[in-house]
LOTI-775866 format. One record per atom (N, C-alpha, C): y, z, x. Coordinates in Angstrom, 3 decimals, decimal comma. Layout:
// LOTI-775866
+----------+----------+----------+
:        Y :        Z :        X :
+----------+----------+----------+
:        Y :        Z :        X :
...
+----------+----------+----------+
***
This chain:
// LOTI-775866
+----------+----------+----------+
:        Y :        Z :        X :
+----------+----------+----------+
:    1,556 :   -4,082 :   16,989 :
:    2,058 :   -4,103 :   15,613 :
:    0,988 :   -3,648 :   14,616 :
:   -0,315 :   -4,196 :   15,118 :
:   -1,511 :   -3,943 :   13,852 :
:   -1,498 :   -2,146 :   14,009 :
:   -0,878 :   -1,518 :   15,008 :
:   -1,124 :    0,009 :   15,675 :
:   -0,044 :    0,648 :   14,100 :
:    1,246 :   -0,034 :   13,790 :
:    2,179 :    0,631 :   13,083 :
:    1,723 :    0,110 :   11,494 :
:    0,921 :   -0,943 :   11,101 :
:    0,396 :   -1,079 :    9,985 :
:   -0,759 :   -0,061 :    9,450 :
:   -1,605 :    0,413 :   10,595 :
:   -2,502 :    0,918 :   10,140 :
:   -1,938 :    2,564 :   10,230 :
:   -0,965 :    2,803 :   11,098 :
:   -0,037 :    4,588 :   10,513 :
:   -0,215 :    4,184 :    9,263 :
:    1,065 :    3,246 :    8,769 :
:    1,395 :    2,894 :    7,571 :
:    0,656 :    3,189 :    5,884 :
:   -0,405 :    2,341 :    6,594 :
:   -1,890 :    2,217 :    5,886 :
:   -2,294 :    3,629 :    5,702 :
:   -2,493 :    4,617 :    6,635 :
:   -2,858 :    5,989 :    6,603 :
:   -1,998 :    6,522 :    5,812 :
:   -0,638 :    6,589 :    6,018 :
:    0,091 :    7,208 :    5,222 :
:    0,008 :    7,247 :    3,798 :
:   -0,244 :    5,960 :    3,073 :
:    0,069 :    5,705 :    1,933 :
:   -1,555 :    6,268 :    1,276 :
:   -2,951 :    5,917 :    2,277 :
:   -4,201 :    6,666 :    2,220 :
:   -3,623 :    7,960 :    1,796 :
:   -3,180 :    8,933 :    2,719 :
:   -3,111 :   10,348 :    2,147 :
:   -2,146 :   10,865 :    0,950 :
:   -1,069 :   10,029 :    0,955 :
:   -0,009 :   10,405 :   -0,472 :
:   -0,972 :    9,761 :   -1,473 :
:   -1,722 :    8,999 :   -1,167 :
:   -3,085 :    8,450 :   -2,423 :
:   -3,965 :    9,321 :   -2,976 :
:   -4,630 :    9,652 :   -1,871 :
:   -5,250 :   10,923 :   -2,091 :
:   -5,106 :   12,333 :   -2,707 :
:   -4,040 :   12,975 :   -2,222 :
:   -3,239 :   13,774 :   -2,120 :
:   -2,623 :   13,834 :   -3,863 :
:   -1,863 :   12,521 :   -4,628 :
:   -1,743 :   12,673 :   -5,924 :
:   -3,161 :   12,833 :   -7,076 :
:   -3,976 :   12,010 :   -6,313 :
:   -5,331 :   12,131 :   -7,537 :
:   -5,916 :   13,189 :   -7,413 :
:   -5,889 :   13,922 :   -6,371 :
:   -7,050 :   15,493 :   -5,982 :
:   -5,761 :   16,101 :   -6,685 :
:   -4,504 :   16,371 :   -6,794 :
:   -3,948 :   17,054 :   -7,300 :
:   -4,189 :   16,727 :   -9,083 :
:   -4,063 :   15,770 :   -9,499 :
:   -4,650 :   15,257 :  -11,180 :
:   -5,661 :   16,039 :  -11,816 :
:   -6,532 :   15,628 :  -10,673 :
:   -7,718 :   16,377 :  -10,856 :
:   -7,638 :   18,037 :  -11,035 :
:   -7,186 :   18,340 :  -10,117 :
:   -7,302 :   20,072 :   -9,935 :
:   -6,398 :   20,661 :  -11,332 :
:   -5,559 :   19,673 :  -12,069 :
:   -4,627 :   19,847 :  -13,587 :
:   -5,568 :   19,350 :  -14,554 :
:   -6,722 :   19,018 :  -14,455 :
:   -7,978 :   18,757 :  -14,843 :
:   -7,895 :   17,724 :  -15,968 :
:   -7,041 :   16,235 :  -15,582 :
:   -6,214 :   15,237 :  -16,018 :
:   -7,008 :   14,179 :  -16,062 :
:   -7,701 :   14,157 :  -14,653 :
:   -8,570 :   12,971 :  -14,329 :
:  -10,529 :   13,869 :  -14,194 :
:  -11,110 :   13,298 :  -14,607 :
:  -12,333 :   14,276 :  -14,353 :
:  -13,234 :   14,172 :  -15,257 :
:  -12,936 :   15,296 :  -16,555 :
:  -13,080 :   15,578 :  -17,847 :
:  -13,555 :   14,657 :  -18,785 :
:  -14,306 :   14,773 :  -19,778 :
:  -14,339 :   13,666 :  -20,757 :
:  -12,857 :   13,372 :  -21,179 :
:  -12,568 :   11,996 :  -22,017 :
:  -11,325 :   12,100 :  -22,897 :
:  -11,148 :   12,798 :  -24,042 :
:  -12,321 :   12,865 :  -24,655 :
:  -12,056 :   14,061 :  -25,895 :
:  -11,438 :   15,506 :  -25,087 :
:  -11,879 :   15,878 :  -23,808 :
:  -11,814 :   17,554 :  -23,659 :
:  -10,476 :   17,594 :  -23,169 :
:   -9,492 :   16,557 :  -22,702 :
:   -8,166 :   16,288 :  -22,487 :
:   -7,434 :   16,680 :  -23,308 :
:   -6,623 :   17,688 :  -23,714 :
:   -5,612 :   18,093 :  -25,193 :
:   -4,522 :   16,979 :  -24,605 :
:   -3,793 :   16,900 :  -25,768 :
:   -2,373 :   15,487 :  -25,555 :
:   -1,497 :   17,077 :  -24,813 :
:   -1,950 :   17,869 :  -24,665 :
:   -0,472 :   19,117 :  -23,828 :
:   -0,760 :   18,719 :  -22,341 :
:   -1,857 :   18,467 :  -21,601 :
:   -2,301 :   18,112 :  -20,557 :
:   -1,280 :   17,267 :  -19,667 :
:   -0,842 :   16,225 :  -20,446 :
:    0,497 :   15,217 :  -20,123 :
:    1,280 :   15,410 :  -19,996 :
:    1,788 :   16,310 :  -19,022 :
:    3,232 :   16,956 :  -19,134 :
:    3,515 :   15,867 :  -18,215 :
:    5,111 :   15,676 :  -18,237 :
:    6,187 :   15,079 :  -17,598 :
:    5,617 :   15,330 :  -15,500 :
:    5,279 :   16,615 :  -15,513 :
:    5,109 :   16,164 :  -14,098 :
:    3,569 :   15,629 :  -13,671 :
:    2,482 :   15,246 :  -14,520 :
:    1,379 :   14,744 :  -14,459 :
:    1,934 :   13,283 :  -14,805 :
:    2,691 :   12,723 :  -15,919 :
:    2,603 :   11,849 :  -15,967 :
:    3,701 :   11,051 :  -14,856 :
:    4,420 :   11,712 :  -14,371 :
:    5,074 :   11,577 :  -13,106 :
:    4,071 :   10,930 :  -11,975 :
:    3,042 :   11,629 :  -11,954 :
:    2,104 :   11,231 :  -10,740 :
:    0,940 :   10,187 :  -11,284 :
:    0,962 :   10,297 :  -12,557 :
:    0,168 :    8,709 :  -12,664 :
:    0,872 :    7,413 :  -12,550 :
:    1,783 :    8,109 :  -12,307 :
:    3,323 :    6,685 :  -12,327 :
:    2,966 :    6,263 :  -10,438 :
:    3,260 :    7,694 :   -9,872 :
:    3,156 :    7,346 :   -8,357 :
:    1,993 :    6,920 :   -7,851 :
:    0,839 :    7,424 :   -8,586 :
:   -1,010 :    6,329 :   -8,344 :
:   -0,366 :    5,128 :   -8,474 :
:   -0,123 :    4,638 :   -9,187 :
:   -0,052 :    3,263 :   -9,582 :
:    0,655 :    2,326 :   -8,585 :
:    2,108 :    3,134 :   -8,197 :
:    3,203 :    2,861 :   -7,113 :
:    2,780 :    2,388 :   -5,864 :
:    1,855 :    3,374 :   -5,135 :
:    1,877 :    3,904 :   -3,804 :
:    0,484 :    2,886 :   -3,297 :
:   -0,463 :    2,533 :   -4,505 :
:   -1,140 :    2,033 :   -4,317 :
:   -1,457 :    0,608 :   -4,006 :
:   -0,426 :    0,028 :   -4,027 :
:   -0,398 :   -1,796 :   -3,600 :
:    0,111 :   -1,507 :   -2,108 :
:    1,463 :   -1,029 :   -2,162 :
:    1,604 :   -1,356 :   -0,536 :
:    0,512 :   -0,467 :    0,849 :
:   -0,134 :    0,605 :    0,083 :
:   -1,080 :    1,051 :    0,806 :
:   -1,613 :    0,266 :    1,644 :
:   -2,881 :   -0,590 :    0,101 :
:   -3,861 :   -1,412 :    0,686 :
:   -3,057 :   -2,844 :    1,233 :
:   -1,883 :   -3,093 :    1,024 :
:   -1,420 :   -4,131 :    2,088 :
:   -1,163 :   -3,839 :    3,227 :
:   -1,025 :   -2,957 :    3,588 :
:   -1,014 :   -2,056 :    5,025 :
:   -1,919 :   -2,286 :    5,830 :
:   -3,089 :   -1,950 :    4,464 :
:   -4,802 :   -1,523 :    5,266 :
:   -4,999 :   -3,309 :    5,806 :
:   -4,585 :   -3,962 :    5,183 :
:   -5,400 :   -5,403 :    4,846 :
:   -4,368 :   -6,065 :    6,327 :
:   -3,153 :   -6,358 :    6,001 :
:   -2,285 :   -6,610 :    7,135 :
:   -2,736 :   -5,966 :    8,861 :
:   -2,991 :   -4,471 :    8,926 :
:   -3,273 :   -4,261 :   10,042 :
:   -4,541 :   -4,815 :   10,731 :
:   -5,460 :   -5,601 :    9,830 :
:   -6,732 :   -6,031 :   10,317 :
:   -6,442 :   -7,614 :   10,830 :
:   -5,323 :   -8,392 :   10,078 :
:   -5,151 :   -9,361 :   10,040 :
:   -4,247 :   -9,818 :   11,217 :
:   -3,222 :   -8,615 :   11,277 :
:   -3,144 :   -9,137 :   13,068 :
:   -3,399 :   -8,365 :   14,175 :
:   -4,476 :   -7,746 :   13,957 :
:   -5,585 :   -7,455 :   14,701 :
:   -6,306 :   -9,106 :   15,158 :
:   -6,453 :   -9,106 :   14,156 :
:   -7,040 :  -10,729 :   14,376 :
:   -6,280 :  -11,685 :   15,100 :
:   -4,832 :  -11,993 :   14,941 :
:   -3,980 :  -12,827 :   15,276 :
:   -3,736 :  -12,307 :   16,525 :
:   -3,721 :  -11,030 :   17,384 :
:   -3,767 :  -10,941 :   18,606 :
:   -4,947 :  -11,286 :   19,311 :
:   -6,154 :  -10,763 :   18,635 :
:   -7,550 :  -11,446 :   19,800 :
:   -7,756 :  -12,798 :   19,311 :
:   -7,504 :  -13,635 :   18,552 :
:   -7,867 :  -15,023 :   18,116 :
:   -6,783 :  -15,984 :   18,520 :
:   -5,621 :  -15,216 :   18,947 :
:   -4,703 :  -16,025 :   19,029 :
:   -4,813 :  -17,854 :   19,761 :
:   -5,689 :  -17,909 :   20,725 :
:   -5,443 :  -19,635 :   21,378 :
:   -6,278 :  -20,322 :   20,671 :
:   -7,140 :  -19,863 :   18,964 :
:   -7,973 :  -20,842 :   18,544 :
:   -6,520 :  -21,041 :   17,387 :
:   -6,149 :  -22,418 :   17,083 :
:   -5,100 :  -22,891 :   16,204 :
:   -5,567 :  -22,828 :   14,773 :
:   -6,713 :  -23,241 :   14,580 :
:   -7,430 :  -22,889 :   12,826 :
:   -7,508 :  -21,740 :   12,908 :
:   -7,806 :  -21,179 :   13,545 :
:   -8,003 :  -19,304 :   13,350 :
:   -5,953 :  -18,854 :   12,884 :
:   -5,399 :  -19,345 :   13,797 :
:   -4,239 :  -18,795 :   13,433 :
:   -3,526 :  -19,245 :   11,797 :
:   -4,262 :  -20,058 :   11,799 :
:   -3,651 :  -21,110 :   10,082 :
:   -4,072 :  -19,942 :    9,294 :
:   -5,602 :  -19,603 :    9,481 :
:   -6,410 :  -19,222 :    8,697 :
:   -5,787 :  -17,795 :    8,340 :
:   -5,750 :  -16,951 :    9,643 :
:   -5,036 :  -15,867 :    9,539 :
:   -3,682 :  -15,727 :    8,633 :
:   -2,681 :  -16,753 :    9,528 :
:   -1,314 :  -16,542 :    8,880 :
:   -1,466 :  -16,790 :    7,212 :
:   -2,384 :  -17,698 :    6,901 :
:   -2,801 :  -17,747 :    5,055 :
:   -3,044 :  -16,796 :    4,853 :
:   -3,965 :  -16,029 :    4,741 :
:   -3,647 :  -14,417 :    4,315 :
:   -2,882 :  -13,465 :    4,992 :
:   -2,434 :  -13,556 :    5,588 :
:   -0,877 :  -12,905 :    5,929 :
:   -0,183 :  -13,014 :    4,396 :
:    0,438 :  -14,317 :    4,448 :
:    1,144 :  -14,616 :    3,627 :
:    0,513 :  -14,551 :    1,633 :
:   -0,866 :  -14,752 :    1,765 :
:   -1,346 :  -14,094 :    0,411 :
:   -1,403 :  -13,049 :    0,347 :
:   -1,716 :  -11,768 :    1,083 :
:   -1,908 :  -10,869 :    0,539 :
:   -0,472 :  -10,230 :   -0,067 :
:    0,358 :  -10,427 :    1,372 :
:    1,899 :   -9,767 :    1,192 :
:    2,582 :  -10,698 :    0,214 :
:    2,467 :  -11,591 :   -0,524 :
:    2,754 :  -12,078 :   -1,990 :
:    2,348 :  -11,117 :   -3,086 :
:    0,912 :  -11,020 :   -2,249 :
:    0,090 :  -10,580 :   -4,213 :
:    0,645 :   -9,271 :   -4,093 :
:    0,397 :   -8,443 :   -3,122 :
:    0,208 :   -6,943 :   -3,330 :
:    2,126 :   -6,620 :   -3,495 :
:    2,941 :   -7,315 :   -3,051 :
:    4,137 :   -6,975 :   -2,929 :
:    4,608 :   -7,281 :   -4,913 :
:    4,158 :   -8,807 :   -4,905 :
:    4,327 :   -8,656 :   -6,075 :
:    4,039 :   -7,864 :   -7,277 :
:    2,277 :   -7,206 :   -6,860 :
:    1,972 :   -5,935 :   -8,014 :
:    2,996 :   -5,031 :   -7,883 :
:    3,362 :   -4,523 :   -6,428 :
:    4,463 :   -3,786 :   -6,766 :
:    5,500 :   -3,750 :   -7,742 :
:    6,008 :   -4,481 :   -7,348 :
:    7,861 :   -5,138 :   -8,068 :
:    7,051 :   -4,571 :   -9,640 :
:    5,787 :   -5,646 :  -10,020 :
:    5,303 :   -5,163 :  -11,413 :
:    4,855 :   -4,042 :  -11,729 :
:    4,617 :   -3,557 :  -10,953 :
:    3,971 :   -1,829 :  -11,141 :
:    5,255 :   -0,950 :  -11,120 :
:    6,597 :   -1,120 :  -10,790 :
:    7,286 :   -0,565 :  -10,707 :
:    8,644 :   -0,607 :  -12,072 :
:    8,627 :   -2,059 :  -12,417 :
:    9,009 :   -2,779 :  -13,398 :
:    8,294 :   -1,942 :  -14,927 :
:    6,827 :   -2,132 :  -14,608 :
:    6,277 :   -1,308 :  -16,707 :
:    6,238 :    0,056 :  -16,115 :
:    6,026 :    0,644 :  -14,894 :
:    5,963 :    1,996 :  -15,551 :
:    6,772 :    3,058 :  -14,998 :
:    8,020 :    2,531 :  -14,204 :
:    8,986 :    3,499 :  -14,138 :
:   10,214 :    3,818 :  -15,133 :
:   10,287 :    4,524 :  -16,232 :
:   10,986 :    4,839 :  -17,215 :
:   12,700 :    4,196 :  -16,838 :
:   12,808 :    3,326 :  -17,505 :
:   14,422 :    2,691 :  -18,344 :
:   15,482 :    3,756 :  -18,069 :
:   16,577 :    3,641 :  -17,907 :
:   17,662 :    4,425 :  -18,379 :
:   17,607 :    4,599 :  -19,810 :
:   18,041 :    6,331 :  -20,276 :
:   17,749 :    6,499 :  -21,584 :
:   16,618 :    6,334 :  -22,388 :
:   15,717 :    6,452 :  -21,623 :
:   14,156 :    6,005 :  -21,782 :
:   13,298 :    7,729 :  -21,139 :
:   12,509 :    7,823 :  -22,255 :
:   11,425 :    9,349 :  -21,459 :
:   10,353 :    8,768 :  -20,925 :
:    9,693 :    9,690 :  -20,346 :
:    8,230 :    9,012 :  -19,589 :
:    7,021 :    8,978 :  -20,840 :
:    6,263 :    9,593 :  -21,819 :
:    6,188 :    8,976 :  -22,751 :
:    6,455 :    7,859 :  -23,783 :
:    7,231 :    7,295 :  -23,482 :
:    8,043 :    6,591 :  -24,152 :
:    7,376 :    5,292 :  -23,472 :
:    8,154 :    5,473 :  -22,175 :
:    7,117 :    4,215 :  -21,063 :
:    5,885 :    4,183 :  -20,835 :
:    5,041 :    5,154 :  -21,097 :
:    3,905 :    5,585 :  -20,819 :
:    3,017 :    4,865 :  -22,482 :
:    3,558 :    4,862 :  -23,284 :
:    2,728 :    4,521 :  -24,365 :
:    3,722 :    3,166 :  -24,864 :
:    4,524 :    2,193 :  -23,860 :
:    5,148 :    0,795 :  -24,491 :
:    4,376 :   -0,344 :  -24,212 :
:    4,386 :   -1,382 :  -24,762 :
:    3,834 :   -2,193 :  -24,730 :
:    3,226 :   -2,729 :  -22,921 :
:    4,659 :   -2,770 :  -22,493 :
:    4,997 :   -2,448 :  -20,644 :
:    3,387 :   -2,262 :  -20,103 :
:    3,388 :   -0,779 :  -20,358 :
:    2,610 :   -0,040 :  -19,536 :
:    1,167 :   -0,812 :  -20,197 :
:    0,743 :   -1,469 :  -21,278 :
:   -0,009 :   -1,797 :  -21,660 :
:   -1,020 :   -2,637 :  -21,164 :
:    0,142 :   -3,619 :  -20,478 :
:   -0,391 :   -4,436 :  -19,156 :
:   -0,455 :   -4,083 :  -18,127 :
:   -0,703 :   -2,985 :  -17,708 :
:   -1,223 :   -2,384 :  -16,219 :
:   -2,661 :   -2,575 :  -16,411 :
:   -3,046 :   -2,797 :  -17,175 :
:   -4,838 :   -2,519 :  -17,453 :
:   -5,014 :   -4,307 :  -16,594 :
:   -4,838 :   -5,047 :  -17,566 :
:   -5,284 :   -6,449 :  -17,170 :
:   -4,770 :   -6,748 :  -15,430 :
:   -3,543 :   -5,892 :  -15,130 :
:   -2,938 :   -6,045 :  -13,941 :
:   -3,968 :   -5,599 :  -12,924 :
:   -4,290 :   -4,208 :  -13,461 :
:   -5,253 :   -4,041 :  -12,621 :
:   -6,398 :   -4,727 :  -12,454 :
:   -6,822 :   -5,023 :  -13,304 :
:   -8,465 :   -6,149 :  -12,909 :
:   -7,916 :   -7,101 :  -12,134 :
:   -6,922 :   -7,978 :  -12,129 :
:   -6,507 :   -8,605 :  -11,511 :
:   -6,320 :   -8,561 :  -10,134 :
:   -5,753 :   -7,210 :   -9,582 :
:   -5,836 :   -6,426 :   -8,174 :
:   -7,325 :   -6,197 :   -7,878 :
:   -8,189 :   -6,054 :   -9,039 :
:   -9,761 :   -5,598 :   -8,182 :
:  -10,368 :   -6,633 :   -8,028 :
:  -10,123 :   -7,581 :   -8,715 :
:  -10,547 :   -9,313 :   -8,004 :
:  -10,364 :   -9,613 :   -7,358 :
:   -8,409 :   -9,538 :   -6,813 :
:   -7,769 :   -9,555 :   -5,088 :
:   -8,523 :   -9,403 :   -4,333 :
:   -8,761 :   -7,892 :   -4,556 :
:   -9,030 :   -6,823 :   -3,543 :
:  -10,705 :   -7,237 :   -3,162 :
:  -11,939 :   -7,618 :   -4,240 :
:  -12,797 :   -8,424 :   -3,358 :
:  -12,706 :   -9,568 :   -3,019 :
:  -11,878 :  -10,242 :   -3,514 :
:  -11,859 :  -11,671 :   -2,804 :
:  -11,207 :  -11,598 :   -1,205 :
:  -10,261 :  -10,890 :   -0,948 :
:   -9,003 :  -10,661 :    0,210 :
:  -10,002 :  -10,342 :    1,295 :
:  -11,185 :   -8,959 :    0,562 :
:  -12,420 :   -7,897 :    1,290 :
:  -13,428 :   -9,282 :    1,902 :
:  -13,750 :   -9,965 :    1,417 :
:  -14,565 :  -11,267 :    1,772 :
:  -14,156 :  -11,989 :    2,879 :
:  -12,626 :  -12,365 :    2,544 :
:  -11,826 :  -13,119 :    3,638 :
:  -11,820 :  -12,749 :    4,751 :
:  -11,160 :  -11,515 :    4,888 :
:  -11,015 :  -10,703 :    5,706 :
:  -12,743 :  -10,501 :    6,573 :
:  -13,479 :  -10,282 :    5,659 :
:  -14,565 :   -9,734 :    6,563 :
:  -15,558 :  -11,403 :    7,352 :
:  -15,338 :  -12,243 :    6,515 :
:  -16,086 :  -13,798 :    6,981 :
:  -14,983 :  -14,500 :    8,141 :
:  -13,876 :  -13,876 :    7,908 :
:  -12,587 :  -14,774 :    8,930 :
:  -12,479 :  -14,853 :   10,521 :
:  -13,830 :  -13,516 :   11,000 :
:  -13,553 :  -13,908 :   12,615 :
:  -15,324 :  -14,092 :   12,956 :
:  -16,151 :  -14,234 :   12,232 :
:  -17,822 :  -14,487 :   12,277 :
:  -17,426 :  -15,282 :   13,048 :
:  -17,263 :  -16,737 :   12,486 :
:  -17,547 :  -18,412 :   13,205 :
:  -16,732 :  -18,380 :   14,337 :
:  -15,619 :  -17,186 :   14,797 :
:  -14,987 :  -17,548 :   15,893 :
:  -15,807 :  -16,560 :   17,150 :
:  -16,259 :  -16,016 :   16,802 :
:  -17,509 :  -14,678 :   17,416 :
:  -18,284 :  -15,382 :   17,806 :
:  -18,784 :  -16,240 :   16,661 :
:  -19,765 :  -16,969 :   17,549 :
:  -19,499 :  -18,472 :   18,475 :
:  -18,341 :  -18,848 :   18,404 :
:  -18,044 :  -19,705 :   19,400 :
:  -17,953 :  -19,006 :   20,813 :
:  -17,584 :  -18,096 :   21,045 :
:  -17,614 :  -17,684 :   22,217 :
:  -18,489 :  -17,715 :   23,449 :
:  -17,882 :  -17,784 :   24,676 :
:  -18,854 :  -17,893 :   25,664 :
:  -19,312 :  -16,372 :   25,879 :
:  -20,064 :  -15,584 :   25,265 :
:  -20,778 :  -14,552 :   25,378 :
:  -22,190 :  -14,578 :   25,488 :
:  -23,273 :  -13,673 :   25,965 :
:  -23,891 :  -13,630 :   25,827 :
:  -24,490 :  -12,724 :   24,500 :
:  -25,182 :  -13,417 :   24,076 :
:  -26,221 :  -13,124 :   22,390 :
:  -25,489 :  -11,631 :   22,292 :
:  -26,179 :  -10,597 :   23,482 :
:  -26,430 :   -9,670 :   23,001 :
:  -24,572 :   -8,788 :   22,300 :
:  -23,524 :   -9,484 :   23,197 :
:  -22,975 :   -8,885 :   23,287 :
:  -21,913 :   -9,712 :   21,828 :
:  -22,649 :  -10,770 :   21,551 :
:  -22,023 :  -11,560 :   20,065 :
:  -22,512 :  -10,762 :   18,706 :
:  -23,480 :  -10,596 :   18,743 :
:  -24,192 :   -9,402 :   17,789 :
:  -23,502 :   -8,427 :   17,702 :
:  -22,830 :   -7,346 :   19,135 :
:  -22,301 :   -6,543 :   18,934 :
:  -21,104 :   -6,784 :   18,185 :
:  -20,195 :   -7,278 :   18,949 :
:  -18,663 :   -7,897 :   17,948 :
:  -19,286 :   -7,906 :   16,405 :
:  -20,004 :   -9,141 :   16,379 :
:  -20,541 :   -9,190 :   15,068 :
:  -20,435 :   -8,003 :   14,381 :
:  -21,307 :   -7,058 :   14,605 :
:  -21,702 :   -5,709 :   14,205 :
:  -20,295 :   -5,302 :   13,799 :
:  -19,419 :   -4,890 :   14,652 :
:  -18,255 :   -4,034 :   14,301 :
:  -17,322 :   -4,842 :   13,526 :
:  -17,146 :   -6,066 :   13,747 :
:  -16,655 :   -7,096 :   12,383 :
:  -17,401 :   -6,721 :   11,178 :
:  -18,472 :   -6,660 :   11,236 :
:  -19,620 :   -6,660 :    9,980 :
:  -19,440 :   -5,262 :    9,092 :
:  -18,409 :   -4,277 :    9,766 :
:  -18,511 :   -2,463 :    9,052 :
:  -17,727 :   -2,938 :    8,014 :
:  -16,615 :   -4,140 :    8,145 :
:  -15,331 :   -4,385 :    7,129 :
:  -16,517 :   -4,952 :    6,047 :
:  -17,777 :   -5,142 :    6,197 :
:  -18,730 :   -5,358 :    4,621 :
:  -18,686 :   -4,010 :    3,716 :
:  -18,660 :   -3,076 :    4,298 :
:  -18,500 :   -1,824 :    3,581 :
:  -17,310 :   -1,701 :    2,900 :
:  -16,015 :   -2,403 :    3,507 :
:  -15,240 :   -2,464 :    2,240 :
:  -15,273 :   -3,341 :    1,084 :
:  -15,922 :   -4,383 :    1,507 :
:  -16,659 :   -5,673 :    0,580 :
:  -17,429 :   -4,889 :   -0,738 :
:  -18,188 :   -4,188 :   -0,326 :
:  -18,880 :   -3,388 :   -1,588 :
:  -17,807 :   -2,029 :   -2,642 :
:  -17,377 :   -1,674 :   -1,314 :
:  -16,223 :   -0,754 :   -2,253 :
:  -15,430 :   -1,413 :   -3,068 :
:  -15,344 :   -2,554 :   -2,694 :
:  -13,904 :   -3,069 :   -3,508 :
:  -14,796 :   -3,867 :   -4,471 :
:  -15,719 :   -3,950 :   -5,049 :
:  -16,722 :   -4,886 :   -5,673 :
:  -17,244 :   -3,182 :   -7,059 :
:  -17,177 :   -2,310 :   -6,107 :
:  -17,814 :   -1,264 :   -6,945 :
:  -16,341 :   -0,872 :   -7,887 :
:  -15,109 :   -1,162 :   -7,180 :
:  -13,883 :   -0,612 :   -7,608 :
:  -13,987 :   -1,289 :   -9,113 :
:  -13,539 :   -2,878 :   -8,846 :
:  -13,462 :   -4,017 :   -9,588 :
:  -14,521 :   -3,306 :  -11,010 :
:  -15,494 :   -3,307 :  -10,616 :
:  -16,824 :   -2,567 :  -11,437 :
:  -15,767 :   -1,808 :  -12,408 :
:  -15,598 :   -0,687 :  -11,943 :
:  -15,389 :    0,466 :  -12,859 :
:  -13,431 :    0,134 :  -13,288 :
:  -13,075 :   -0,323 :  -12,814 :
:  -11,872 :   -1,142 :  -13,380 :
:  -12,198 :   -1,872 :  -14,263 :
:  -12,946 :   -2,720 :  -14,628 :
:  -13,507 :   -3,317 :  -15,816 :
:  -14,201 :   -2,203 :  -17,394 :
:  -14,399 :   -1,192 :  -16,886 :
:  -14,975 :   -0,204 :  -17,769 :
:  -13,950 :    0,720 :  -18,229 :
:  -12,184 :    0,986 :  -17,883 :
:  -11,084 :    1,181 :  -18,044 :
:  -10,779 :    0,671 :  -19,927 :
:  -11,088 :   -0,395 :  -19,662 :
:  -10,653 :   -0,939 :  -21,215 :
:  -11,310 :   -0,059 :  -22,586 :
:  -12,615 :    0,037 :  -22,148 :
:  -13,677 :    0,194 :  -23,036 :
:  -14,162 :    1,649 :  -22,952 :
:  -14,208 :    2,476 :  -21,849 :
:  -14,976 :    3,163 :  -21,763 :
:  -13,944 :    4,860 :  -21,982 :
:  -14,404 :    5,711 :  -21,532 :
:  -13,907 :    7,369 :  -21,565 :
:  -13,056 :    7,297 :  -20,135 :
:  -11,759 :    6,939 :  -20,572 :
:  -10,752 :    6,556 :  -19,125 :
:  -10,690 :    7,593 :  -18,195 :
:  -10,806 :    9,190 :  -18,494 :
:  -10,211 :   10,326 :  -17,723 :
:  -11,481 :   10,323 :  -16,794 :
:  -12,264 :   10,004 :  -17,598 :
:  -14,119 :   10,304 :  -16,774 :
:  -14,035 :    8,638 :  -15,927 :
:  -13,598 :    7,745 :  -16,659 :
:  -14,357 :    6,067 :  -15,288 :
:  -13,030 :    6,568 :  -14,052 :
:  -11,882 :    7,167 :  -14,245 :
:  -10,553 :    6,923 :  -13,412 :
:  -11,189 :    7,944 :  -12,140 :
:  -12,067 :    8,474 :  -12,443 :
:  -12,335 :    9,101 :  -10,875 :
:  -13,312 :    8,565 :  -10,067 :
:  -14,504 :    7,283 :  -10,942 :
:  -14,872 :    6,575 :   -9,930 :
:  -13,965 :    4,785 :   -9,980 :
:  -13,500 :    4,601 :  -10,571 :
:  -12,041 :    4,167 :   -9,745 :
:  -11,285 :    4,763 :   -9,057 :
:  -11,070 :    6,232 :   -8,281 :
:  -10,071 :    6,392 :   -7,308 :
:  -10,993 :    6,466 :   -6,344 :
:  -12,267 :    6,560 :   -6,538 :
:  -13,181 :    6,766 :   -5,239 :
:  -13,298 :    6,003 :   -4,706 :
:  -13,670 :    4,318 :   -5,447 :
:  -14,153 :    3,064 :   -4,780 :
:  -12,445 :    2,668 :   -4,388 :
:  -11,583 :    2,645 :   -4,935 :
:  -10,436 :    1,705 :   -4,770 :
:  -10,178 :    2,097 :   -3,375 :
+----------+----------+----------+
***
């Protein structure tokens, strides 16, 4: 099962990708905000900042889920390991399902409603705070995830050398620990700062 989460996970990786390198190349995301003209925003750009926003929760629940029963198949006969697991099972696919529903709710345009219209309503206003909110998730979940099979690694009847190793390849999910810490970062600088210029090192770290 963790085999069809992580397609999943890939998939939603490359339609991720795939919309922001295209932003970019309409020279949308990149640029200072002054060098942005308001003509830049056409209906099919702002189309695809609609689908960033979309595509991007159930992605990383994909990514996060396929690790988690990854876990629940090799941990399976320790019973706290399985509590532990099935708790973020069940948090992540709350939170991230729920950003959805909300990400889909402020910024997919109303009947009788234009995409400008949604794009500059109060709605869409709260995607900002929504998002910090997701980059806090996203290191707190990155933590869980990466501290959740250590203490069971090291219960094992292994020898040292070969507990280190596990260790080790448990230990690469720290690299998403920092990405999602660097994300959070420049998600916080969204409010305040030159958005077209911080939004490309927010699509890098996220």
């Amino acid at each position: 099962m963790e085999i069809d989460f992580c397609i999943l996970a890939t998939i939603g990786a490359i339609g991720f990708a795939a919309v922001t390198i295209s932003l970019a190349r309409q020279h949308v995301i990149g640029p200072h905000q002054w060098n942005v003209p308001v003509s830049s925003f056409t209906n099919d750009v702002l189309r695809k900042l609609i689908v960033v926003d979309i595509i991007y929760p159930p992605a990383i629940l994909m990514a996060k889920l396929s690790l988690l029963v990854l876990y629940l198949e090799v941990f399976r006969p320790s019973q706290q390991m399985r509590y532990a697991i099935y708790f973020g099972i069940v948090f992540v696919t709350a939170f991230y399902t729920g950003t959805f529903i909300a990400f889909c709710v402020m910024a997919i345009p109303r009947p009788g409603e234009s995409l400008p219209e949604t794009l500059l309503s109060n709605d869409v206003a709260l995607l900002i705070p929504l998002s910090f909110a997701m980059g806090s998730v996203n290191v707190a979940s990155d933590f869980y995830i990466f501290l959740l099979p250590i203490p069971a690694v090291c219960r094992l009847q292994l020898a040292t050398k070969k507990k280190i190793g596990y260790s080790a390849i448990f230990g690469t999910g720290f690299l998403a620990c920092l990405a999602s810490i660097m994300g959070l970062y420049y998600r916080t600088k969204l409010k305040y700062a030159d958005v077209t210029w911080t939004l490309v090192d927010v699509f890098i770290w996220v």
